[in-house]
N, C-alpha and C positions, 0 to 999 in steps of 0.2 A: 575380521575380513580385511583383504588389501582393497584401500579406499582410496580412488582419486577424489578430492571435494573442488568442485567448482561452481563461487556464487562472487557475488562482489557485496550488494548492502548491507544494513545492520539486519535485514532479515535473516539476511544467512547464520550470520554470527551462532547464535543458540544452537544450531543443526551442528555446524564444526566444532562446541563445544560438547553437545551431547554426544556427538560420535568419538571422540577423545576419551570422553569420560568413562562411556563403555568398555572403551578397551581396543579397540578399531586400529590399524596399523593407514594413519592418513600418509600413504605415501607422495602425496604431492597437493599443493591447493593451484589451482586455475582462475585467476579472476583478472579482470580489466586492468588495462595498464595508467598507472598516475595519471591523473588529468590536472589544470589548473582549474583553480580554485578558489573561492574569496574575490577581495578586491585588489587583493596583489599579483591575482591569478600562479600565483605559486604551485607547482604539482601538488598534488595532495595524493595518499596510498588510500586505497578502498579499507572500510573498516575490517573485512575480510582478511585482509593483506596484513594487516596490523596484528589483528588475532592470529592468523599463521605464523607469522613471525616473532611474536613472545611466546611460542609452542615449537619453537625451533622446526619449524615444517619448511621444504623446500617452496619456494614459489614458483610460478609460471605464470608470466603475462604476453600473451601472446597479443598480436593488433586485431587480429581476426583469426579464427579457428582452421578455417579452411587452408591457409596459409601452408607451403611446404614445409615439411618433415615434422610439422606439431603433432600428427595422428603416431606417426612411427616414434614421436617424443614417449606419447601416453602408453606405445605399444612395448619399448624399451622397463617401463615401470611392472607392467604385470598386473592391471588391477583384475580384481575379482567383478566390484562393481566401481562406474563413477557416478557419484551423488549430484547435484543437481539443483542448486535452489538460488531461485535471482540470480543467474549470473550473468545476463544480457546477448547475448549470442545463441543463434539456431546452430546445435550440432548438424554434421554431414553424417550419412550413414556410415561412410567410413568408420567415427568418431563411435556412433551408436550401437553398432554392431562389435564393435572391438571388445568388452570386458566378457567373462560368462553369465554371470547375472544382468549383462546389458547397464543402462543408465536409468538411473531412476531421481524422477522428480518431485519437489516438494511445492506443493504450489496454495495460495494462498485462499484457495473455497471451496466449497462442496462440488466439485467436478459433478455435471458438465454445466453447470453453470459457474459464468463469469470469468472464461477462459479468456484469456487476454493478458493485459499490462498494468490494468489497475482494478482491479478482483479489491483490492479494501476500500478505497477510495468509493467505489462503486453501492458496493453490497451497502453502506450509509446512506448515500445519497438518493438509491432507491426504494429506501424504506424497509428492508427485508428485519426479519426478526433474529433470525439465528445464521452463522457461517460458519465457517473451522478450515480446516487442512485437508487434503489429500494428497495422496506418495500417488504416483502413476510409472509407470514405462513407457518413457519417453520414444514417441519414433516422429517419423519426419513432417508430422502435420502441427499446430498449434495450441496445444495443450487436449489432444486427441486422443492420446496413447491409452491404454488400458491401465483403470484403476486397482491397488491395492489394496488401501487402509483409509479408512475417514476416521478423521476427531474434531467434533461442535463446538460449537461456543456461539451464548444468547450476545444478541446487540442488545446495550445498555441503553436507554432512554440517553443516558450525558457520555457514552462513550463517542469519541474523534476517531478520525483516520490514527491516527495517534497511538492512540490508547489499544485499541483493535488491533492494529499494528504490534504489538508489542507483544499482546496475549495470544496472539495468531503465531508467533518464531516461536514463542517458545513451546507452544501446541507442536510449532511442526520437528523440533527437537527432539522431542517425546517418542512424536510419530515414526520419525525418519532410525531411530533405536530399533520399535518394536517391527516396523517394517521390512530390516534388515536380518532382525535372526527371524523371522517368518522365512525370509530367503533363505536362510540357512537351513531351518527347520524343512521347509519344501511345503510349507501348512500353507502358502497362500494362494488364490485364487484368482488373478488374473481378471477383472471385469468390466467386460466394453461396455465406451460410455452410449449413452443415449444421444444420438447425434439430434434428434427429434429435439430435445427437453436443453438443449445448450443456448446459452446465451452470452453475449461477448463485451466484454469489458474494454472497450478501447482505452486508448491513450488521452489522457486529461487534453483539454484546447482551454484556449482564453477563454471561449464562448463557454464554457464548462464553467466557466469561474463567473462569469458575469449573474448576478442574480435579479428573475426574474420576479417582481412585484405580484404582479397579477397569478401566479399561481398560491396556491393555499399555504398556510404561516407553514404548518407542518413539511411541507416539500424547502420552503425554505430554509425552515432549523435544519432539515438532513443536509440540504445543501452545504450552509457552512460548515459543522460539523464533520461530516465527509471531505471538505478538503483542507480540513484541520488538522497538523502546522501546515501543511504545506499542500496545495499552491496558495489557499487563500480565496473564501468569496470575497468580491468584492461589488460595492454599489458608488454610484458619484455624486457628492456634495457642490453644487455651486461649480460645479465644470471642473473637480480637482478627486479622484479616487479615492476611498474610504473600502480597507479590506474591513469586514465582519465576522471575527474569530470565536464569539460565542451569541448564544439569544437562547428564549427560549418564548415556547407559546406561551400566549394572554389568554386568563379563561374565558370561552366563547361569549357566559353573560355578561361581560365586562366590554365586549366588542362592540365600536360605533361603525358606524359607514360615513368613510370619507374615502377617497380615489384610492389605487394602489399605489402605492409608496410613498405617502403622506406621513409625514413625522405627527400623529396626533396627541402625545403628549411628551414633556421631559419633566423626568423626575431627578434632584440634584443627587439623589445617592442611586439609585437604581439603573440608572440607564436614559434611554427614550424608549419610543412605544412608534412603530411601521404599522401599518394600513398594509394589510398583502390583497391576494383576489379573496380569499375567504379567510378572515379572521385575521388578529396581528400577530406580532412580535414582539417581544422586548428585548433591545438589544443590550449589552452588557461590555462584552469587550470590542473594540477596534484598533485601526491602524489607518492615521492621516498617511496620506499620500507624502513619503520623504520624510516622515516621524516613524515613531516607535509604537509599539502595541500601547493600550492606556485604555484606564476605563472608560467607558462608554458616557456616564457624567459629566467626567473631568473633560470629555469632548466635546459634548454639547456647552461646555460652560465658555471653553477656553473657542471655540468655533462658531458662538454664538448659533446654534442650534436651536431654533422656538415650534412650537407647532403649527400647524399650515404648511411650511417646506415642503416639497418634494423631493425624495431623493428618486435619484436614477434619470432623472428628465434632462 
């Protein structure tokens, strides 16, 4: 097929590879224009932009979509269909109505749950068991359109944002393949979602990051875990920030009662040991405030870390 691709992250990356790989004629990629970057704030090209460009594909970065002559840009190309995945911008119908197979989206869960911005981040942090991918037809609402194709995948007891992340592009790679000769074949079926049964993934805040003591170790672990690499839980030592990059729960017979957020023990190679609302934690990896990641040990040794502390007070 003639394929416009427009994504920007490393999510996208495996879709524009797998549709490559197929055989797909990507007549142009669409993604976010350099931003600065780092601490030299240098522009930096979106990893999209990068992969386009060692595939000799034209690029297009528009500042915003809606912008004059970028719809008659994409209308000069001819696409069949354009693709769709992370690319940060709401098409205009202009935009959506322009290919014959329309626009189609790859987005990061079980549609119509966890519609939103941070669908992985999320589906961790609140526990759920299993997510995956689905293709949609994008129109003018927030991940609305009518579904295609679903493909699962179980949450790992030690799987991250991260990690989920990773198995989740290349699920939607897979998808965004078999999706598309379904369009060609004419075999697929079109199915509205459950507006009833949806649930919405907003965009991560500080208060998202701040971790709450008093709720159960378990909501805790998902917590960090879920915003692992990136943004990071974090709790406060002694008035100074400590992010919390890995823990895991302490067995319940092992559990004392002391307040919530009570360092109730440190062990020199393991970790410490947090007091939540129901049950602990041990922590394993962190990040002092203006340090580096480091084990959770070597923190307590090097930060004089003892039991009785509180953290988060």
């Amino acid at each position: 097929m003639r394929v416009v691709f427009m994504g920007t992250p490393d999510f996208a990356v495996p879709c524009l590879q797998a549709l490559l790989q197929a055989g797909h004629q990507i007549l142009a990629v669409v993604t976010q224009p350099d931003r600065p970057k780092g601490r030299g704030q240098q522009l930096a090209q979106s990893p999209v932009k990068i992969e386009a460009l060692a595939a000799g594909i034209q690029v297009l970065q528009p500042e915003k979509v809606r912008e004059t002559n970028f719809a008659a840009q994409l209308r000069e190309l001819k696409p069949e269909v354009i693709v769709v995945v992370a690319y940060g911008q709401i098409l205009p119908l202009e935009i959506l109505e322009l290919p014959w197979y329309g626009c189609i989206n790859v987005h990061a869960s079980l549609l119509p749950k966890y519609r939103g911005a941070a669908p992985i981040h999320r589906s961790i942090i609140e526990g759920e068991q299993k997510t995956g991918v689905t293709t949609m037809q994008l129109d003018r609402g927030l991940d609305t359109g009518d579904m295609l194709l679903k493909a699962e995948t179980q949450i790992h007891p030690a799987d991250t944002a991260g990690s989920l992340h990773d198995r989740l592009a290349q699920l939607g790679g897979n998808l965004i393949v078999e999706t598309l000769a379904g369009l060609l074949e004419g075999s697929l079926k079109p199915m509205p979602q459950d507006n009833a049964q949806s649930t919405y993934a907003a965009v991560l805040t500080r208060q998202d990051e701040l971790i709450d003591w008093e709720r159960e170790n378990t909501q805790v672990i998902n917590q960090v875990l879920g915003l692992n690499p990136w943004p990071g839980a974090y709790t406060t030592h002694q008035g100074k920030i400590i992010k919390i990059w890995l823990a895991q729960p302490v067995p319940a017979e092992v559990a004392g009662i002391a307040a919530a957020g009570t360092v109730v023990q440190v062990d020199k190679n393991l970790g410490f040991t947090v007091q939540t609302g129901k049950g602990q934690v041990q922590v394993q990896e962190v990040q002092p405030q203006g340090g580096k990641r480091m084990a959770a040990a070597a923190f307590a040794r090097g930060y004089n870390l003892t039991p009785g502390q509180i953290l988060g007070g």
